[in-house]
C-alpha positions in Angstrom: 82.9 32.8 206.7 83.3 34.8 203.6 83.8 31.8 200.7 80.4 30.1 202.7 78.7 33.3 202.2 80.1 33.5 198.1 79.1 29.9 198.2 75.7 30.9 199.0 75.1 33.9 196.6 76.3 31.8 194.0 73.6 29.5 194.3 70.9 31.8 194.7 72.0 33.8 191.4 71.8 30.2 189.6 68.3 30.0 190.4 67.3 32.7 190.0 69.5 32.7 186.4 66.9 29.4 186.2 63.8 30.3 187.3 64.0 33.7 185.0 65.1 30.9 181.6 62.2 29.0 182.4 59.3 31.2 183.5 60.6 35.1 181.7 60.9 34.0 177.9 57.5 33.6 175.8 56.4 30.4 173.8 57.4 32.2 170.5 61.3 32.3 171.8 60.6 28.9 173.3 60.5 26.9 169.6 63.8 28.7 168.0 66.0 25.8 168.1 67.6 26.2 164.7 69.8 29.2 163.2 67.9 31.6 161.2 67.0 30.6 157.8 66.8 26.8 158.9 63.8 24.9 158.0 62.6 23.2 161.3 62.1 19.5 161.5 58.8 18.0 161.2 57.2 14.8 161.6 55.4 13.1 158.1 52.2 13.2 160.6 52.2 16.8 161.0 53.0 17.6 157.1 49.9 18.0 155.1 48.5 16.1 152.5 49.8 16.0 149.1 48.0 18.1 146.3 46.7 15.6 143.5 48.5 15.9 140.3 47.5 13.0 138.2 44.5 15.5 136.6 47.8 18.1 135.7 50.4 15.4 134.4 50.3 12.4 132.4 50.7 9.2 133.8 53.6 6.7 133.0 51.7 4.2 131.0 50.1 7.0 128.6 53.4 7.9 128.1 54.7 4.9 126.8 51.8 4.7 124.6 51.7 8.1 123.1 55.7 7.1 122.1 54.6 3.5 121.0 51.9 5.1 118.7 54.0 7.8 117.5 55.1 7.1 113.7 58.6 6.9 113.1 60.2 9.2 110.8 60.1 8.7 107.4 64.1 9.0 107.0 64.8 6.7 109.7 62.2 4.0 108.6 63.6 4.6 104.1 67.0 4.1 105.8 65.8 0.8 107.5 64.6 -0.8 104.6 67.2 0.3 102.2 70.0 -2.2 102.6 73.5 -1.7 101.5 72.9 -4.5 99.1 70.5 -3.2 96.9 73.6 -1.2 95.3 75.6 -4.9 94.8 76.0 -6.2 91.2 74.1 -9.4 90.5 76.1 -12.1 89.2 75.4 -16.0 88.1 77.6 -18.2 86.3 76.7 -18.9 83.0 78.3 -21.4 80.2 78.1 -20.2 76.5 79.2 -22.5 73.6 79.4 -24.9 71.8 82.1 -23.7 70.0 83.1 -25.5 66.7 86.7 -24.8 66.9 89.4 -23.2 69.2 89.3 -20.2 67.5 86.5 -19.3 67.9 86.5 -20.4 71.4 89.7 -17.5 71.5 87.8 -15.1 69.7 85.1 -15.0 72.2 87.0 -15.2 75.0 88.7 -11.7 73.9 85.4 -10.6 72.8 83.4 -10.8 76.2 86.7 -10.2 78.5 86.1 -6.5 80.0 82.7 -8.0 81.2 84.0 -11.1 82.9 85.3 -11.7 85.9 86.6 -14.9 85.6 86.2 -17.8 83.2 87.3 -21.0 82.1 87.5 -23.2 78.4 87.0 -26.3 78.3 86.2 -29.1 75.7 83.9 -32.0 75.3 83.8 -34.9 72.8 80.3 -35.9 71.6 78.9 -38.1 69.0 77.0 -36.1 66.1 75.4 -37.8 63.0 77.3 -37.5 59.9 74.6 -39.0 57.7 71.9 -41.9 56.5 74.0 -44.7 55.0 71.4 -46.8 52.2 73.3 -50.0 51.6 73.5 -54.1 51.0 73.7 -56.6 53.5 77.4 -57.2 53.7 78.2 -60.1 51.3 80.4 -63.4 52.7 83.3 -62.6 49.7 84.3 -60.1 47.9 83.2 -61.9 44.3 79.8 -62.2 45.7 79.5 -57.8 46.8 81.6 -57.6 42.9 78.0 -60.1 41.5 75.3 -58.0 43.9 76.9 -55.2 42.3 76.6 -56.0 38.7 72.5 -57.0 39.8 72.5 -53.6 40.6 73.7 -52.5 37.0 71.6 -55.1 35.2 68.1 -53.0 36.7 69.8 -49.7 35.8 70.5 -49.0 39.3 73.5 -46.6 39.3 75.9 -44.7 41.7 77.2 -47.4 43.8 80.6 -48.8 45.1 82.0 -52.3 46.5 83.3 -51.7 50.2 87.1 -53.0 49.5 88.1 -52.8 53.6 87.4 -51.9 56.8 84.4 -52.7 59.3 82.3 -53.0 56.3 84.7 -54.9 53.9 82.3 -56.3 51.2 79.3 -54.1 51.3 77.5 -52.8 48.1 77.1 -49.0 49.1 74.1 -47.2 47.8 74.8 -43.6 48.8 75.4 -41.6 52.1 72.2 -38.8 52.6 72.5 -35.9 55.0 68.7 -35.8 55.2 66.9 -39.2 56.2 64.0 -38.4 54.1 66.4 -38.7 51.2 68.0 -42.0 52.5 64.3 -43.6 52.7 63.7 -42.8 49.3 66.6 -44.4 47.9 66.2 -47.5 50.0 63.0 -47.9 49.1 64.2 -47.5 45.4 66.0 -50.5 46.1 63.5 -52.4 47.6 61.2 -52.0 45.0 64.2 -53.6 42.7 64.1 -56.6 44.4 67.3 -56.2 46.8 67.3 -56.0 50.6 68.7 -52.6 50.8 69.0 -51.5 54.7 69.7 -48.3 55.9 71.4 -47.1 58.7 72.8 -43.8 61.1 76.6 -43.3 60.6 78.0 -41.6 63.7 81.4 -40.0 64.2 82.6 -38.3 67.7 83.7 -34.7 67.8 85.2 -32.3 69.6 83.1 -29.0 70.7 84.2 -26.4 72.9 82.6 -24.1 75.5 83.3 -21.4 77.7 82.5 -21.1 81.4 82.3 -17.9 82.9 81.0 -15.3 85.6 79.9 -11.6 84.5 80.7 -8.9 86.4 77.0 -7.9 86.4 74.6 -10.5 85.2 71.5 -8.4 84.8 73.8 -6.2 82.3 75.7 -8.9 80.5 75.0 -8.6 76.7 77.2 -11.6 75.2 75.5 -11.2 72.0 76.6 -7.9 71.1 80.1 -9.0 71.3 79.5 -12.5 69.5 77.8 -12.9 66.7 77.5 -16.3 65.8 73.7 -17.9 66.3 75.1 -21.3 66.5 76.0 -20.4 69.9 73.5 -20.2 73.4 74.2 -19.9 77.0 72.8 -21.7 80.1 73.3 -21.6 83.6 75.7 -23.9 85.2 77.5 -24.6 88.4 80.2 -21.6 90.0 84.1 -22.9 89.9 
């Protein structure tokens, strides 16, 4: 009889423990579901619209223009178009000769050495003019050149020699001129004798000697101040 009766009050305290939670408290009490201090939750429809800002702040694309437009500095940009090469020495290899004999070739090469990097000698055989050679037709015999030759004396013709051997064995020779204006004259001296006097280019092959080389700075190399012969030029040529 006594636990039914507990039973019993315990059931009426719970609702009335209920009925006091849900009808005593105010609405104000109601809504604190968070600890102090918490922002509440909200839902994006009861936020309020956003302030506009786009009057206050620049916009992304301004942006980027105002830094495209913006000059660059004028350190940055010097620094740009400076390359490191614009300090490099210049160089191009050059060949200076001819040289008419290997001494001089050696005296040059010690001349112009503490502004050369590297360079080479080297020697080439041309063919250079030693003269104007006024003579006779070569003659079938030797008797016949020693009976052109006397001809020769008989018209006062002087300073002449019978060709005794070699390629022109039996030739009456009239003279050997450095200058061909001086060999035309005495042929036509000749001719005007009545002979058939020719005249003709005497050649001989020689050596001449140049010397390749590659300056340490081209665009300060001053060869002639160190050689001073004007016999000798320079001229570009290949790199070895």
């Amino acid at each position: 009889m006594f636990l039914r009766l507990l039973f019993v009050l315990l059931i009426a305290l719970n609702i009335a423990v209920g009925a006091w939670l849900l009808l005593g408290q105010n609405d104000s009490h109601g809504h604190f579901v968070t600890d102090p201090g918490v922002p509440k939750l909200r839902l994006l429809s009861e936020l309020p619209p956003p302030a506009t800002t786009a009057a206050h702040a620049p916009s992304a694309s301004s942006v980027a223009t105002s830094s495209l437009s913006t000059p660059a500095p004028a350190s940055s940009t010097a620094a740009a178009l400076s390359p490191a090469s614009t300090n490099a020495l210049s160089y191009a290899c050059m060949a200076l000769g001819p040289f008419a004999t290997q001494e001089d070739l050696r005296i040059a090469r010690t001349a112009i050495g503490p502004q050369v990097q590297r360079m080479r000698a080297r020697q080439e055989q041309i063919t250079q003019t030693r003269g104007w050679w006024v003579h006779l037709p070569p003659s079938p015999s030797h008797a016949a050149a020693l009976a052109q030759a006397r001809q020769l004396g008989a018209r006062n013709i002087e300073d002449y020699f019978v060709v005794g051997s070699g390629d022109d064995l039996n030739t009456v020779s009239l003279g050997l001129f450095k200058d061909p204006a001086n060999a035309r004259k005495r042929r036509d001296q000749i001719v005007a004798a009545g002979f058939q006097a020719q005249m003709s280019e005497r050649t001989e092959t020689v050596p001449e000697y140049w010397l390749d080389l590659i300056p340490v700075d081209s665009s300060h190399f001053d060869w002639r101040s160190r050689i001073h012969d004007s016999a000798i030029g320079s001229h570009s040529t290949g790199c070895f």
